[in-house]
C-alpha positions in Angstrom: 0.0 0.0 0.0 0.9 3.2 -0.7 1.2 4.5 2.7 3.8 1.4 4.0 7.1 0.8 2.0 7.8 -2.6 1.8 11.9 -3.7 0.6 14.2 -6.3 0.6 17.9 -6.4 0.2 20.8 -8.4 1.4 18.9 -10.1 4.2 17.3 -6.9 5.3 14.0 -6.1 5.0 13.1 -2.2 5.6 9.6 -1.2 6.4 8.8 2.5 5.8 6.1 4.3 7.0 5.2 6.3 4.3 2.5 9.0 5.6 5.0 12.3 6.0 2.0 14.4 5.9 0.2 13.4 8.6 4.1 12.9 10.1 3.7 9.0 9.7 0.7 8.5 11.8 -0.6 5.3 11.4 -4.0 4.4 10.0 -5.6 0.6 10.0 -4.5 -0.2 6.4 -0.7 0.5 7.7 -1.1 -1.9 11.0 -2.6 -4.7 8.6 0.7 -4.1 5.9 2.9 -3.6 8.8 1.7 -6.7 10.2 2.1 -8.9 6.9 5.4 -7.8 6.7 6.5 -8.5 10.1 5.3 -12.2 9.3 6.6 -12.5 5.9 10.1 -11.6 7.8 9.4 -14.3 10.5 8.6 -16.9 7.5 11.4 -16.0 5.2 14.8 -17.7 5.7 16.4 -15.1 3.6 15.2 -12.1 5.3 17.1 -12.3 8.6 16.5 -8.5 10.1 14.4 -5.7 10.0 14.6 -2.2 9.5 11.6 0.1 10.7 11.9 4.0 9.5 9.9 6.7 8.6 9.8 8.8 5.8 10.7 12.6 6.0 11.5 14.2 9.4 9.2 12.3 11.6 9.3 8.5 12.4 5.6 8.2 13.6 3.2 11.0 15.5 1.4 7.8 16.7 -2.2 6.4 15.7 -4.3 8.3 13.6 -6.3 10.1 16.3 -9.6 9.3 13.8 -9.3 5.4 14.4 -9.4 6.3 17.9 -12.3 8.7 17.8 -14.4 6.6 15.2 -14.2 3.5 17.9 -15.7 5.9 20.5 -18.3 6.8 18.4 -19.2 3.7 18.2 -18.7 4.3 14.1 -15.3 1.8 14.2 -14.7 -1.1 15.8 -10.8 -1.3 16.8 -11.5 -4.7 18.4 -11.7 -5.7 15.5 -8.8 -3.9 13.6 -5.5 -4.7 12.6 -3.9 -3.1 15.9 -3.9 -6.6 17.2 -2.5 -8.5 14.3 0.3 -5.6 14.5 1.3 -5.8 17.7 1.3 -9.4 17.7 3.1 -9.6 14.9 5.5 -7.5 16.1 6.1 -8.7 19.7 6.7 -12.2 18.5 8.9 -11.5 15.1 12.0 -14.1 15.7 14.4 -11.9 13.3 16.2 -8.9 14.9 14.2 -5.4 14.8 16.4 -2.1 14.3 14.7 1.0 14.5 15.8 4.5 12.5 14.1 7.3 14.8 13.8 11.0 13.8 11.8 14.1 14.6 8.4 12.7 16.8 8.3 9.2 18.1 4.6 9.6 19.4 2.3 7.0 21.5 2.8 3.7 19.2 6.1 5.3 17.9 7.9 5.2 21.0 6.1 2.2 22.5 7.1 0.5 19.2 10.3 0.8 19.9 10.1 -1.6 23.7 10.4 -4.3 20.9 12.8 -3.3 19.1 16.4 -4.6 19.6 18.3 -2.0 18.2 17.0 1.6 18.6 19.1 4.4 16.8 17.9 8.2 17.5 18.4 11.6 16.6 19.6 13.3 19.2 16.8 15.8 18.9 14.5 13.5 18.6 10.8 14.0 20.8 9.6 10.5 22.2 6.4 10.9 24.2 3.8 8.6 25.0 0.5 10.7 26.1 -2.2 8.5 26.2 -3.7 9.0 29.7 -3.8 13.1 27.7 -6.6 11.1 25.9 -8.6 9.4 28.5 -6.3 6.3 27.0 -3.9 3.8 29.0 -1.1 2.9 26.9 -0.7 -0.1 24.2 1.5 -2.2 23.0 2.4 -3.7 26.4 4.4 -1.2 27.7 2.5 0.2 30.6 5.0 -3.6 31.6 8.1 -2.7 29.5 8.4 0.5 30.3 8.7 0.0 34.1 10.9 -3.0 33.6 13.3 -0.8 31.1 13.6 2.7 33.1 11.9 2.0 36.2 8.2 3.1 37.7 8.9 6.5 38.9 10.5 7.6 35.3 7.9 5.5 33.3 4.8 7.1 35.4 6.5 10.5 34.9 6.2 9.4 30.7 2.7 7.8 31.2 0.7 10.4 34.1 2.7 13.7 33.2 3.2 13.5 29.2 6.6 14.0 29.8 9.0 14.4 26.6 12.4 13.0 26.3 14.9 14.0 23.8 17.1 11.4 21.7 20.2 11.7 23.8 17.7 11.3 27.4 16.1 8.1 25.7 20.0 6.5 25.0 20.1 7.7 28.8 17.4 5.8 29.7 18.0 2.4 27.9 15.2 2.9 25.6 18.3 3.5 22.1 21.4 2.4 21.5 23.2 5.6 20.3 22.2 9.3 19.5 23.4 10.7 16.4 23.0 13.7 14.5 19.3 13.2 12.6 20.8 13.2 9.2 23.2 10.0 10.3 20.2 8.3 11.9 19.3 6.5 9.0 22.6 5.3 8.0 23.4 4.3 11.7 20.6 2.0 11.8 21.1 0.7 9.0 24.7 -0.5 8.6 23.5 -2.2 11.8 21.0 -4.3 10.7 22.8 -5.7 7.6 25.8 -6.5 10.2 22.8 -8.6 11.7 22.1 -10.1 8.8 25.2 -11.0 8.5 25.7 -13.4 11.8 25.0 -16.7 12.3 21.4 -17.2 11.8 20.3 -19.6 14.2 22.4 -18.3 17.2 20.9 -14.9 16.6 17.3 -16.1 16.9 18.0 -18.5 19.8 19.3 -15.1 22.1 16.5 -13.3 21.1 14.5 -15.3 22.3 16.1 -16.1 25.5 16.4 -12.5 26.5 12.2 -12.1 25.9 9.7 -13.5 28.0 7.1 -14.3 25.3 4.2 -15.6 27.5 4.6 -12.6 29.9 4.8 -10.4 27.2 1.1 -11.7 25.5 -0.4 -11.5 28.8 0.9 -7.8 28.9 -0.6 -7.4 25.4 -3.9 -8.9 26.3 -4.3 -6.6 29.6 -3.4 -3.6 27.5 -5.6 -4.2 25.0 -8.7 -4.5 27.1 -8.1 -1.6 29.2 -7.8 0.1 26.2 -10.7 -0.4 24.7 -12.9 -0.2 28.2 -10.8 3.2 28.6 -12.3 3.9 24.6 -15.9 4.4 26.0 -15.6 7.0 28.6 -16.6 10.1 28.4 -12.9 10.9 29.5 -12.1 9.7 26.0 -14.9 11.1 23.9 -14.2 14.8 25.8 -10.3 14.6 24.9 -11.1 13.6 21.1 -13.5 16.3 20.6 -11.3 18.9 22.3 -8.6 17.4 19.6 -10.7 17.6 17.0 -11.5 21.2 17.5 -8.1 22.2 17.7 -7.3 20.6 14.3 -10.4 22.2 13.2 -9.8 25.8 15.2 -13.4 25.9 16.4 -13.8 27.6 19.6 
């Protein structure tokens, strides 16, 4: 789809989020390609890491605030989206994830980045996860990984405050690898991934997965997900999307 970049070469796969209008927010068409890919990578010997970037100076403002509001309107069933088959497809990929991060990392595009492996940053990069801003919990299991990674206090600060953290504080933090200038970022992230694909298959897979509690982390999924949608049919939520809305809009 137009709105995902799909590629393949030397072992790497790179998945692009395509959207730099809307500063790579992502829609339910761009879960459901971002999830195919993440299991064609799993199911494809020859495609032995993964590259997730965006396109132009943003990696991804988060979820398209409309899915969000057309759930709570009752007008869009996110139960029944491809959120799901994203996230699961992305918590469970086998092959090593290496993520290119410039300009906003926003909601999903920071929490995204928990299962990532490798996590390369500009060092003015803006990560911020404001979901409870929304009337929301957060998603993609990291109201757990988050904790576990940078500890409560800093994580509820993130969470309960919508707290933003530059580049060079999220490398502090243990949430990237390095922080670079935002024009190396790219590069960075990549030369590391084709490295991966370069090591010994097998051996590669095996200490993923012994440094990842899978059954803890689909537990953390499933929790997630229905507070999330309980959370959707507030009127917490519907005041915080219509407040949104008429800021987009500049209605009074």
């Amino acid at each position: 789809m137009n709105d995902i970049r799909i590629a393949v070469a030397d072992g790497v796969m790179t998945i692009t989020l395509d959207r730099p209008a809307k500063k790579n927010a992502i829609t339910d068409a761009m879960y459901g390609a971002m999830a195919a890919a993440f299991r064609q990578a799993a199911g494809d010997a020859a495609i032995r890491a993964v590259l997730i970037e965006g396109e132009g100076p943003d990696f991804c403002a988060g979820n398209d605030i409309g899915m969000f509001a057309a759930s709570a309107q009752g007008d869009f069933d996110l139960a029944a989206s491809n959120t799901d088959p994203f996230l699961t497809a992305l918590s469970t990929c086998p092959k090593p994830l290496v993520a290119a991060v410039t300009g906003r990392a926003i909601g999903i595009g920071t929490t995204m980045l928990l299962h990532c492996d490798l996590v390369y940053v500009a060092d003015d990069a803006q990560l911020a996860t404001p979901f409870i801003d929304l009337g929301l919990v957060p998603e993609a299991a990291s109201a757990r990984l988050m904790p576990a990674r940078i500890g409560h206090v800093r994580a509820f600060g993130l969470f309960a405050l919508g707290d933003r953290i530059s580049g060079a504080e999220a490398v502090a933090l243990g949430i990237a690898n390095r922080a670079l200038p935002a024009a190396e970022v790219r590069a960075a992230a990549s030369e590391a991934a084709r490295i991966l694909a370069g090591k010994p298959a097998s051996a590669l897979a095996a200490t993923k997965a012994l440094m990842r509690d899978d059954m803890a982390i689909a537990a953390a999924l499933a929790a997630d997900r229905d507070a999330f949608l309980a959370q959707l049919t507030t009127h917490e939520a519907a005041a915080a999307f219509a407040a949104f809305a008429a800021r987009k809009t500049g209605t009074p």
